[in-house]
Each structure stands twice: as C-alpha cells, then as structure tokens.
C-alpha positions in Angstrom: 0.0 0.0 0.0 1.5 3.6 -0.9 2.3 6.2 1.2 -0.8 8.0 -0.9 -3.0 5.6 0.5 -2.2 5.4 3.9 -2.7 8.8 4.1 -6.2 9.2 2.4 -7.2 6.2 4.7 -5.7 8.0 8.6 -7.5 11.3 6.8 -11.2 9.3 5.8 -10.4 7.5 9.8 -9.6 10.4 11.6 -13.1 12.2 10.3 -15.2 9.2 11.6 -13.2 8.5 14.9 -14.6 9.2 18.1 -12.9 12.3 20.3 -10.8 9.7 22.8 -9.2 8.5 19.6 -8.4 11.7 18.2 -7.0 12.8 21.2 -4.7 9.7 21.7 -3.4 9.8 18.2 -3.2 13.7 18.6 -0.4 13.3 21.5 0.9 10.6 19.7 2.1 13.2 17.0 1.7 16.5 18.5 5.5 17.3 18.3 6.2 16.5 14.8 2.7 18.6 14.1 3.6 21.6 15.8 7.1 21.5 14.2 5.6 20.9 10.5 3.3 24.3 11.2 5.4 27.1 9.7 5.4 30.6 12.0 5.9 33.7 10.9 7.3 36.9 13.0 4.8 39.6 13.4 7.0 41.5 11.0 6.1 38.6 8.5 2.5 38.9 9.2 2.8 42.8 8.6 3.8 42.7 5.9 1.4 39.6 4.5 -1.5 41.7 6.0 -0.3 45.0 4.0 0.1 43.4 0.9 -3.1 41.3 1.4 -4.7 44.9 1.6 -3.1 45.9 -1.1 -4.5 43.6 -3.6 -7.9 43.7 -2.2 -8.1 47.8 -2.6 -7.0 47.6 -6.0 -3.5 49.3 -5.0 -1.6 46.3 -6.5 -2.6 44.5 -9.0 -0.5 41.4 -9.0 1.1 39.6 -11.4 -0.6 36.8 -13.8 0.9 32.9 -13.0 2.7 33.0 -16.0 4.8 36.0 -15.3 5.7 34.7 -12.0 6.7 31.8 -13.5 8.7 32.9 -16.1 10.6 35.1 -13.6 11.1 32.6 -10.9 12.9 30.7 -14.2 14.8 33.6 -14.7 13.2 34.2 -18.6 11.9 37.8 -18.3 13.3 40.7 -16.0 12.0 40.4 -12.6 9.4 43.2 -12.1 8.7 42.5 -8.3 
C-alpha cells in the first residue's frame, strides 16, 4: 500500500473517529505537528496583512501565474 494511500485512509479514519481516539493519536504526533506548522514573525504577518490589503483595494494589481513563472525561471526581468 503507498504512502498516498495510507494517508487518504488515517484522513477518511480520523473524520469518523470518536474524540478519545483523536485525542490519543493527537499526542501521539503532536510534536512532529507543531514542528511541521510554519510561524511567521509579526514583521512577517505585517507585511502579508499590507500586501493582502493591497491587492484587495486595487492598490496592486498582481502579477498573472505566468509571469511569475517565467521570472522565478529567470526568462523575463523580474518586475517584483
């Protein structure tokens, strides 16, 4: 069984199991969950929140997927 599997199986289990299970397996893993959970500094959240804003009012306008991807590959000037 893959690794793809297993996983949609725990996710379909988890959903149905009752809360004492949920809480077992929850200890179980809780370190390795609260180290996979990335944290940002408030600086970092700042500065999500601004641009956030940003795009909402209109102020920026983004950039299409393709742009970004052709400047993450280096094929057009980087306009960011």
């Amino acid at each position: 069984m893959t690794a793809a599997i297993k996983r949609d199986r725990l996710i379909t289990y988890l959903v149905k199991a009752d809360d004492k299970k949920v809480k077992a397996l929850y200890s179980l893993l809780e370190d390795d969950i609260d180290n996979s959970i990335p944290v940002f500094t408030e600086q970092q959240l700042e500065i999500l929140d601004q641009r956030r804003a940003d795009l909402l009012s209109g102020k920026d306008k983004g950039i299409d997927w393709q742009t970004m991807h052709n400047n993450i590959r280096g094929k057009k000037e980087n306009k960011i």
